[in-house]
N, C-alpha and C positions, 0 to 999 in steps of 0.2 A: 191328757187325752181328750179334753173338752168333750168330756160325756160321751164318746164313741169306743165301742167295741172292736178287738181286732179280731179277725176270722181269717182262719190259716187255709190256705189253697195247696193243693199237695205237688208236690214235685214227680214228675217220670221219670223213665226209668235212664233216662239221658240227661236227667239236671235239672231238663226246663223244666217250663212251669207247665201244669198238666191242665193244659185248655178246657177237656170236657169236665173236671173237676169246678172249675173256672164259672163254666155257665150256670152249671149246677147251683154253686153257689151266689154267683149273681139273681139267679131264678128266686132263689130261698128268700134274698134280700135288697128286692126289686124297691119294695117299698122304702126303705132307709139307707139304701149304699150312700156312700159319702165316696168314696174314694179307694181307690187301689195303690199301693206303694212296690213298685218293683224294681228291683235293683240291673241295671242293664249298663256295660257287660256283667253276669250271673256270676255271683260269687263262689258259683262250683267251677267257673272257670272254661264258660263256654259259653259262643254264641247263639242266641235265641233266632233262629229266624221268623217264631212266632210273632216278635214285641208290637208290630203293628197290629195285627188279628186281635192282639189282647184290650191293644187299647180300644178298639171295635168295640169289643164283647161289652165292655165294661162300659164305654159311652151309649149304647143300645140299653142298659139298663140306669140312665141318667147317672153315672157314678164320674169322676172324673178321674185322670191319669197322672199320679206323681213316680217322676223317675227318678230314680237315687243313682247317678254317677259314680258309685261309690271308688271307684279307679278308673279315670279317663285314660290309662295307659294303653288299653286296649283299641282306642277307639281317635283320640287324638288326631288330628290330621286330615284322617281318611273317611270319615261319615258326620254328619248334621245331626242331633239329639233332637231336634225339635219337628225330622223328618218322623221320629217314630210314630206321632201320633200324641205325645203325651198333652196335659195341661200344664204341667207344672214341669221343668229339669232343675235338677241341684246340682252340680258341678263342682263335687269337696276340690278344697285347693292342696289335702296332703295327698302324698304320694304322687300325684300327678303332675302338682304344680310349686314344687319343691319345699313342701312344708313336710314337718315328719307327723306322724301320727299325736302325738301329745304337744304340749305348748300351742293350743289355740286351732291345731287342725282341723277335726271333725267341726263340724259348725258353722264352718268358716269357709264362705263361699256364694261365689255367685247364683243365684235362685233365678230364673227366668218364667217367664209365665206368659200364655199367651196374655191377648189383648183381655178376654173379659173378666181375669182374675187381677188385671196390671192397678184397680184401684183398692185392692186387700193389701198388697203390698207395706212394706214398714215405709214409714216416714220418719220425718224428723226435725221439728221446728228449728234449728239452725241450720238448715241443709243453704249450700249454697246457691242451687236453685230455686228461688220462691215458688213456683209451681210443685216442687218436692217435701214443702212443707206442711202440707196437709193430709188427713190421713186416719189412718187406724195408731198412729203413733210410734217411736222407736222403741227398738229391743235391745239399742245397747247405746254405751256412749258413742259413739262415731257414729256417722249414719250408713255406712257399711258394712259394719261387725269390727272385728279387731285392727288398729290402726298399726298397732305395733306386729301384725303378723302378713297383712297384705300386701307392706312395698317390699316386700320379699319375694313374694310370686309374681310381682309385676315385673322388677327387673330380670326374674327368672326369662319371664314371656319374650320380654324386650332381647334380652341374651340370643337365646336360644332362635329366633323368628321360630317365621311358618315350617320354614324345610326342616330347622332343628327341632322342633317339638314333633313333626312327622314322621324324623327318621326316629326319635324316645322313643317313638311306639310300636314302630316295627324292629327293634330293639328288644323293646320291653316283652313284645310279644315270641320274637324268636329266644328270647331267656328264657323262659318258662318253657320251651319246649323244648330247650336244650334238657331242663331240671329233665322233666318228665322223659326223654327218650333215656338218659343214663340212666334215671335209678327208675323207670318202670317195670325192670326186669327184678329190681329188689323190693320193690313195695307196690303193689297194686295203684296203677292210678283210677279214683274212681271217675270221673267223668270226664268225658273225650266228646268232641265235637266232631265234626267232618273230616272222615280221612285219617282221624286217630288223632287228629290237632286238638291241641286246648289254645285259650283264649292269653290271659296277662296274667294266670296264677295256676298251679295243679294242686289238686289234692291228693294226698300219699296215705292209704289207709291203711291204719294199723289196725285193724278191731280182728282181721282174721289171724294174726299173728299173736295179739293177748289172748285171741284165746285158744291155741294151741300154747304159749311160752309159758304165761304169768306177765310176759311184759307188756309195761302198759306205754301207753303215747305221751303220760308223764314221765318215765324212765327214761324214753329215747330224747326229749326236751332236754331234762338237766343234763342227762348226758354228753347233748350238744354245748353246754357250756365249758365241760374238759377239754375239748377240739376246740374251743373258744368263735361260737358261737351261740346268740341269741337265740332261741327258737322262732320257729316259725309259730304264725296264728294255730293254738292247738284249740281243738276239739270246736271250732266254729269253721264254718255251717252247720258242720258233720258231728257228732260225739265222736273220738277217739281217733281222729286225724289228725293230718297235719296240714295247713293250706301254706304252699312255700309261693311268695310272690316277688321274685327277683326283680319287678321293676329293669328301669335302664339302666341303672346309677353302678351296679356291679361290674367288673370286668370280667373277663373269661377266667383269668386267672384267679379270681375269689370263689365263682361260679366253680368253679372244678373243685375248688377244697371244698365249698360245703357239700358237694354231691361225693369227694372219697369220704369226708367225715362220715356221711351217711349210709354210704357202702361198710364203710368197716364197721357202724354200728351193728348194722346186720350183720355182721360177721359175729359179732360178741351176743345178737339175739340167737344165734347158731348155736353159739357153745351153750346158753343154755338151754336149746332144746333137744342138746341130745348130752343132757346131762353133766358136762364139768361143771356149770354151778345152775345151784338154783335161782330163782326171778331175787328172793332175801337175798342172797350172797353174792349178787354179781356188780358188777362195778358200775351197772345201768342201774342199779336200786341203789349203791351207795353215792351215786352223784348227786352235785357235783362235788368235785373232791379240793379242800381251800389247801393253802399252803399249812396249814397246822398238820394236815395228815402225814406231810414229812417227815414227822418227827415223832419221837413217845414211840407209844407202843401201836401196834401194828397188829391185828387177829383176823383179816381179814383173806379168804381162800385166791386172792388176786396179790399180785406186786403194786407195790406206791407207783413205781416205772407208769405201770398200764394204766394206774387211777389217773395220775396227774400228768404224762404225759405221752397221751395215745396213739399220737405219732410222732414220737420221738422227740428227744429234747428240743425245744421251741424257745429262742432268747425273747421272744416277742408274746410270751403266753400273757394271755388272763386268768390271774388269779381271780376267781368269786370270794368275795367278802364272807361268806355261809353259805354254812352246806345245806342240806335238805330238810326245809319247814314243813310243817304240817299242810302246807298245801292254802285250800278255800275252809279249812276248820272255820279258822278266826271268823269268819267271813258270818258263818250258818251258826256259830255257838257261841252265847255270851261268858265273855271271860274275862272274870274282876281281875285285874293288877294290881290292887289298890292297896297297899299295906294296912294290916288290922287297924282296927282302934287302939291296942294296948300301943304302938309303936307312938303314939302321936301322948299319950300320956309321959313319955319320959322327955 
């Protein structure tokens, strides 16, 4: 954190960022602001028309503008990052630029800066430009970031040109609104842009429904893995959501199953709130369900059918390796593995 403080700016009641909170706090921390980090497009999944005002406010109080790309899918093609206003753009190459989320995504990516930050920038004494070898010094072996993760997104770029990386994202952008107009009627979308439009992601919030069911947004997760899918980002931005970001890469035809998978879960958060089981007994608490439950014994108020396969026998299913851990315990509570002392005596 190199000795700086982060100070939280509140969101409205639309997503964005809430400007008069904004000043407020810029006012409080006139004397020592460093900087502002704002994610554009907003990971509630909507566009800001504020993002230039912000970066105003924040340069009027000497602070400078880092913008986190964190999904160019929205934005690709059709707008300049460096119109907003900011000092700084980062430009992740996953999701956007065909890297997946792990194996070297996050991190990894082009930083742009205007001119009077371009001599902070990394360097790197074997840079092939001798003028690039002077500096504050490298942060990795390459002088790019990861070698083995970049000529991936290059050829990506090269593939795709300009028209095909334009059309990604009005793609990417009409997916997401597809998600959101079919299950809006089943899950509250919490934040809409202009017109009722969301941006390259919707968020689906369950928090009014656990607390009328018992169910929670980790039940409807695992349970997406009996329909044999992956969950969506649960509980970030938001506690007890879900942020679904279909990206381009989907076809209409995947895009429909994950949104009946999630129609029928709602079907099965029905039945238990009006009673055939409760949140313990229902096949959303006992998810996800492995192929062992086939077999043995069976005490459960539901059919193996329903556990393992929800919609109907599937030659193409995913079996889960295990069923349902303890969750983030491990995570929050120390827990020895370690066999005693006596075992290491014999």
């Amino acid at each position: 954190m190199a000795g700086m403080k982060v100070v939280v700016v509140k969101a409205a009641d639309d997503g964005a960022v809430d400007l008069d909170d904004l000043r407020k706090q810029c006012d409080l921390h006139a004397d020592d602001l460093a900087a502002i980090m704002v994610t554009y497009p907003s990971t509630h999944g909507a566009y800001e028309d504020s993002i230039t005002e912000l970066c105003e406010i924040v340069h009027a109080h000497g602070g400078q503008v880092y913008v986190d790309g964190a999904n160019l899918n929205a934005l690709l093609g059709y707008t300049k990052p460096g119109e907003f206003g900011g000092d700084v753009s980062h430009l992740n190459l996953h999701k956007t630029f065909c890297i997946p989320h792990g194996g070297g995504g996050p991190g990894v990516g082009p930083v742009a800066v205007r001119e009077h930050l371009a001599p902070y920038l990394p360097s790197h004494a074997m840079h092939p430009e001798a003028g690039k070898r002077e500096g504050i010094g490298p942060i990795s072996a390459a002088p790019y970031g990861s070698a083995g993760i970049l000529p991936i997104s290059w050829a990506y770029i090269r593939l795709m040109g300009a028209e095909g990386l334009t059309r990604a994202t009005a793609v990417a952008v009409l997916s997401a609104n597809y998600v959101a107009a079919r299950l809006g009627e089943h899950f509250p979308v919490l934040y809409r842009g202009h017109g009722g439009l969301v941006a390259h992601e919707c968020i689906l919030d369950l928090r009014g429904l656990t607390k009328e069911t018992g169910v929670s947004v980790d039940d409807v997760a695992k349970r997406l893995v009996d329909y044999g899918f992956h969950a969506p980002t649960m509980s970030f931005p938001v506690a007890g959501t879900l942020m679904v970001e279909p990206t381009e890469s989907e076809d209409l035809a995947e895009i429909d199953r994950f949104c009946e998978a999630m129609i029928a879960i709602r079907g099965e958060i029905e039945r238990v709130r009006a009673g055939e089981w409760t949140p313990e007994d229902s096949p959303l608490r006992g998810a996800p369900h492995t192929s062992r439950a086939l077999v043995g014994e069976w005490d459960r108020p539901y059919s193996r059918e329903l556990a393992v396969f929800p919609t109907g026998i599937d030659p193409d299913k995913y079996w889960p390796p295990v069923a349902r851990i303890d969750q983030a315990y491990g995570d929050r509570n120390l827990v020895c593995a370690c066999p005693p002392l006596e075992a290491f005596a014999e």
